[in-house]
C-alpha positions, 0 to 999 in steps of 0.5 A, spaced: 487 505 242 490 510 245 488 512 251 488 520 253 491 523 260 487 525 265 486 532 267 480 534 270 476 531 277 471 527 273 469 520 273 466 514 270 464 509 276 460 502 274 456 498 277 453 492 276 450 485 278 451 478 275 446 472 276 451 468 281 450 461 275 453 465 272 461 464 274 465 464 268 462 470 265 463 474 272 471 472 271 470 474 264 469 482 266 473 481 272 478 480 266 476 486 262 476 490 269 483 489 270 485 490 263 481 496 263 485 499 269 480 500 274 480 500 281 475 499 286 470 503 290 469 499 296 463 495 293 460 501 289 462 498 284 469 500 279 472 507 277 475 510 270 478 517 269 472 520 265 474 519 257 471 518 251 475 511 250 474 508 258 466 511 257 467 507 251 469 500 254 464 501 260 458 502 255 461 495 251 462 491 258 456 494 260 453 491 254 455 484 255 453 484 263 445 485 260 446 481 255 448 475 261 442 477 264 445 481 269 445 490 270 449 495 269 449 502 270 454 508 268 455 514 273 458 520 271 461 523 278 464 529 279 466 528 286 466 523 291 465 527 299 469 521 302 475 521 298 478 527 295 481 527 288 488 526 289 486 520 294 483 517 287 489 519 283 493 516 289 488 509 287 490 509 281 497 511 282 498 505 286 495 500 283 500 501 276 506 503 281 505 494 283 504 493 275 511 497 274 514 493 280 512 486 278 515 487 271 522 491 273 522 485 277 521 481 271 526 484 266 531 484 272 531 477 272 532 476 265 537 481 264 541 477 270 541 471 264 546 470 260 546 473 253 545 466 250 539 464 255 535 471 254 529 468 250 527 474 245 520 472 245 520 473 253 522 480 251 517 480 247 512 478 252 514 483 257 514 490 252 507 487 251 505 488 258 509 494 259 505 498 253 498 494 256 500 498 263 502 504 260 495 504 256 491 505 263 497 508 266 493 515 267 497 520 271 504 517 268 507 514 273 515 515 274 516 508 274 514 508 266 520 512 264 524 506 269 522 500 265 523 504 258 530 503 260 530 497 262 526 494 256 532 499 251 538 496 255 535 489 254 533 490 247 541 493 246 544 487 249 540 482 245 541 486 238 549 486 240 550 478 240 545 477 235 549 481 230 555 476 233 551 472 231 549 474 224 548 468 218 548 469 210 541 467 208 541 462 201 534 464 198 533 458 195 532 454 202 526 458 202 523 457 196 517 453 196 516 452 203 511 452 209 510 457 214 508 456 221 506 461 225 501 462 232 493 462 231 490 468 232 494 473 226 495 479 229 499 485 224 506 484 225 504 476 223 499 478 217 504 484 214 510 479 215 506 473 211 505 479 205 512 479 206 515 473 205 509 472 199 511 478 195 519 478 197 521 471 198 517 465 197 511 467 192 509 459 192 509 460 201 503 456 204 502 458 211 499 454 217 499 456 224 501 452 231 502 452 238 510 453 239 510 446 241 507 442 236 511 446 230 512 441 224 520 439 224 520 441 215 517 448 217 519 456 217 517 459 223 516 465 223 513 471 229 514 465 234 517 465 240 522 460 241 525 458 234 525 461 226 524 469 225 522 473 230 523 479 233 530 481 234 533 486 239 528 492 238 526 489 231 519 486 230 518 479 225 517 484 219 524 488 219 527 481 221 525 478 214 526 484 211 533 485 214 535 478 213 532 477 206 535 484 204 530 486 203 531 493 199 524 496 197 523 503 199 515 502 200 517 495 203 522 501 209 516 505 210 511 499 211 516 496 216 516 503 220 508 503 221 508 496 222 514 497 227 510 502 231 503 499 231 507 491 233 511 494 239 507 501 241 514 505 241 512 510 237 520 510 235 517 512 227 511 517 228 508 511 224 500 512 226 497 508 220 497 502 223 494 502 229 488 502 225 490 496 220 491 493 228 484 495 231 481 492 224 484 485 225 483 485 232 476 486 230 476 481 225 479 476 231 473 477 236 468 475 230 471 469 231 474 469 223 478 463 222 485 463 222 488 463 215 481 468 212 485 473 218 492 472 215 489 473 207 485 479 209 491 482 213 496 480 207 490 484 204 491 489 208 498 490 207 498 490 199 493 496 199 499 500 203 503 498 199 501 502 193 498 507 197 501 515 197 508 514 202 
């Protein structure tokens, strides 16, 4: 869901009150409001730039307070007679400025490993909370454009000893087999078991786990630690489809839109799955199994692969 930067001076500000039994769902919403990117105003309540999308997340966590028994309310303010407009943005710009600082902090520390030691699924994790600060990154901070240079250098660094390290693949040693994975199946992990049924193992069954409970006779694959994963500036698909060899020109156009929805670069101008994203994320807060996800993004994946390119 992207988020759109804001111009003008308007703002949406949220109050509320929980009942104070209530202590594990006000952690939840505190969560929420961090995620969202608010900022405080003193104890008036939290402050968004004014949007359809943040108005849209504030009507939703409102929602949910009531329902705890609590009260919300939405204010749309034009202005604030204490704080000027650019004190506000200043708020803001604080606020993603110390998010920034903490993840160059981080990617500097794992670009002083050595090569061999850089775990590709740590990158992995920081490019997430990179694209989740950039998404409530409202006034575009000059640190953004810092740590997308950090996160390209540490991509090439890794992509270069991969390549070193480069292996031929015997197909038949995949046949048959079970595939592990991490509960919760997102796009990458769903479009990657499409892959692996269709292109690869067409008898695979798939099973999920937590990166230290992986069954020893299994393939895992978009985990963090072992298996096929992301590799360099590739997601899990375009390494099966690279690994595998894969040459299918609809297979090439349905790794660059999962490549785009997974990794959030916008490297291919791929919008299409972003909406095959927000569905499965749909479908996980609903509470659907793990394997009826994975079968209903396999689904999903089909489909595009027989639409109009």
């Amino acid at each position: 869901m992207e988020v759109r930067k804001q111009s003008s001076t308007a703002w949406l500000l949220l109050t509320f009150t929980l009942p104070t039994k209530r202590a594990s769902q006000r952690v939840e919403v505190w969560r929420k409001l961090q995620r969202y990117g608010t900022v405080p105003l003193g104890n008036s309540g939290y402050l968004l730039p004014s949007n359809a999308v943040n108005e849209e997340r504030f009507q939703w966590l409102a929602t949910a307070i009531r329902k705890y028994g609590g009260d919300a309310s939405i204010v749309h303010v034009q202005g604030i007679d204490n704080i000027s407009t650019p004190q506000l943005i200043g708020r803001f710009a604080e606020a993603r400025a110390r998010e920034y600082q903490e993840l160059i902090r981080e990617l500097e520390k794992f670009s002083s490993l050595p090569v061999q030691n850089r775990v590709v699924g740590r990158l992995s994790r920081l490019r997430s909370r990179f694209q989740e600060i950039v998404e409530v990154d409202f006034f575009d901070s000059p640190l953004q454009k810092r740590v997308g240079e950090l996160l390209a250098k540490a991509d090439a660094a890794r992509l270069t000893t991969l390549k070193a390290e480069a292996r031929k693949i015997n197909l038949q040693d995949y046949k048959n087999r079970v595939w592990v994975t991490r509960p919760r199946p997102g796009v990458d992990r769903c479009a990657s078991a499409w892959l692996i049924r269709r292109f690869i193992d067409p008898k695979a069954r798939f099973a999920f786990a937590p990166e230290e409970r992986v069954p020893p006779a299994a393939v895992p694959f978009d985990m963090f630690r072992d298996g096929f994963g992301h590799r360099g500036g590739n997601c899990t698909f375009e390494t099966l489809q690279d690994d595998f060899r894969i040459r299918d020109r609809r297979v090439k156009v349905i790794s660059e839109i999962i490549h785009d929805a997974d990794l959030a670069d916008d490297k291919f101008g791929r919008k299409e799955g972003y909406g095959i994203d927000e569905v499965l994320k749909g479908w996980a807060r609903q509470g659907i199994p793990d394997q009826e996800l994975l079968d209903r993004g396999m689904q999903l994946t089909e489909g595009l692969y027989h639409s109009p390119s």
